[in-house]
N, C-alpha and C positions, 0 to 999 in steps of 0.2 A: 329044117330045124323046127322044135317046135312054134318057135315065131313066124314062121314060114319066109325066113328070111334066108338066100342064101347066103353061102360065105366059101373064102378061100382063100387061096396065097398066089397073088399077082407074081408075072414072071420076073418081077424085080425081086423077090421071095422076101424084100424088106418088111412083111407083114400077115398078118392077115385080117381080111375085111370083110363087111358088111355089106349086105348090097340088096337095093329094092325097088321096084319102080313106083314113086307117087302115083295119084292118080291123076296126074295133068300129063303124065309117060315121061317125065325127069326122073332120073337114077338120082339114089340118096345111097349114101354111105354113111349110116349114123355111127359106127364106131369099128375101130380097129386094133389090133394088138400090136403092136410094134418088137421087131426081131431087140430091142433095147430093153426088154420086161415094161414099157409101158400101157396104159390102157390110151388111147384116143378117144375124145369124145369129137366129133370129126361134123360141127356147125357149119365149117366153110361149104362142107359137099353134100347137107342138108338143106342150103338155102332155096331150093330150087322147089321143096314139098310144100306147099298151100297151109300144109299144118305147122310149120315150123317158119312162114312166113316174115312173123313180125320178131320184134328185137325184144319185144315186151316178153312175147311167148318161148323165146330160148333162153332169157334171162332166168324164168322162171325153171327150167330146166335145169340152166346153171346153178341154179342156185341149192336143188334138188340134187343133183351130183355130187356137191360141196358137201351135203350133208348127210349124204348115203357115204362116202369115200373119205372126206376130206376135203382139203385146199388141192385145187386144180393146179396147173403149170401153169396159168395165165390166165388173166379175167379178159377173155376175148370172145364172145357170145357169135362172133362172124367167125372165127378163127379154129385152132385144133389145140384146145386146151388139153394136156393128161396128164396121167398119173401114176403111180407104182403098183404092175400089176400084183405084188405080194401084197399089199392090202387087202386084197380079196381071199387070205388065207384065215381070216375069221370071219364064223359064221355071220355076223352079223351083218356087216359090211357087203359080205357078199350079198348075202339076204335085200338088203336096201336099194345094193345097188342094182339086180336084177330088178325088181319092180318100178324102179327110175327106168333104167335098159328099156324094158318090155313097155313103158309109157311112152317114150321117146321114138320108139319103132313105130309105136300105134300114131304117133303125131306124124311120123314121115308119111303112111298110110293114108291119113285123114282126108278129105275132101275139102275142108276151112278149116280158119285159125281154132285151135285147142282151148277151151276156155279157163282161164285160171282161176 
């Protein structure tokens, strides 16, 4: 992909995901689509990237999310917060939420904490 992220549909075909190895060689799954039309922002299976670390530094992501997309499923910053992927059917939104996306990925990536 152009994030150089790959992606696919696990053989439970309940999705499809994300997938990346930090650089401490922990697999990150920063998001997924879910077979239900949600989006995942998928915190729990990012805790593991050095850049997504702290609770300070996915809050602020959460928070970013929130405002590219909307109200999430859940204010759970450890958790699998999502959302409806028809939001993404205006430009805008999509627009937002990709450059959140692509910063989020860049954080699973990172080497340290992302600075806010």
């Amino acid at each position: 992909s152009e994030a150089g992220v790959e992606s696919g549909i696990p053989s439970t075909q309940v999705s499809i995901y994300s997938h990346l190895v930090a650089p401490n060689g922990r697999a990150c799954y920063p998001l997924f689509v879910l077979k239900n039309g949600t989006v995942q922002v998928a915190f729990g299976y990012s805790l593991g990237a050095p850049g997504l670390a702290t609770q300070e530094v996915r809050r602020a992501f959460y928070d970013r999310f929130v405002s590219a997309v909307g109200s999430l499923s859940r204010d759970n910053v450890d958790g699998f917060p999502s959302f409806p992927l028809d939001r993404l059917n205006e430009p805008s939104r999509l627009a937002a939420f990709r450059e959140v996306a692509m910063a989020f990925i860049e954080a699973c990536r990172s080497p340290i904490g992302v600075p806010l």
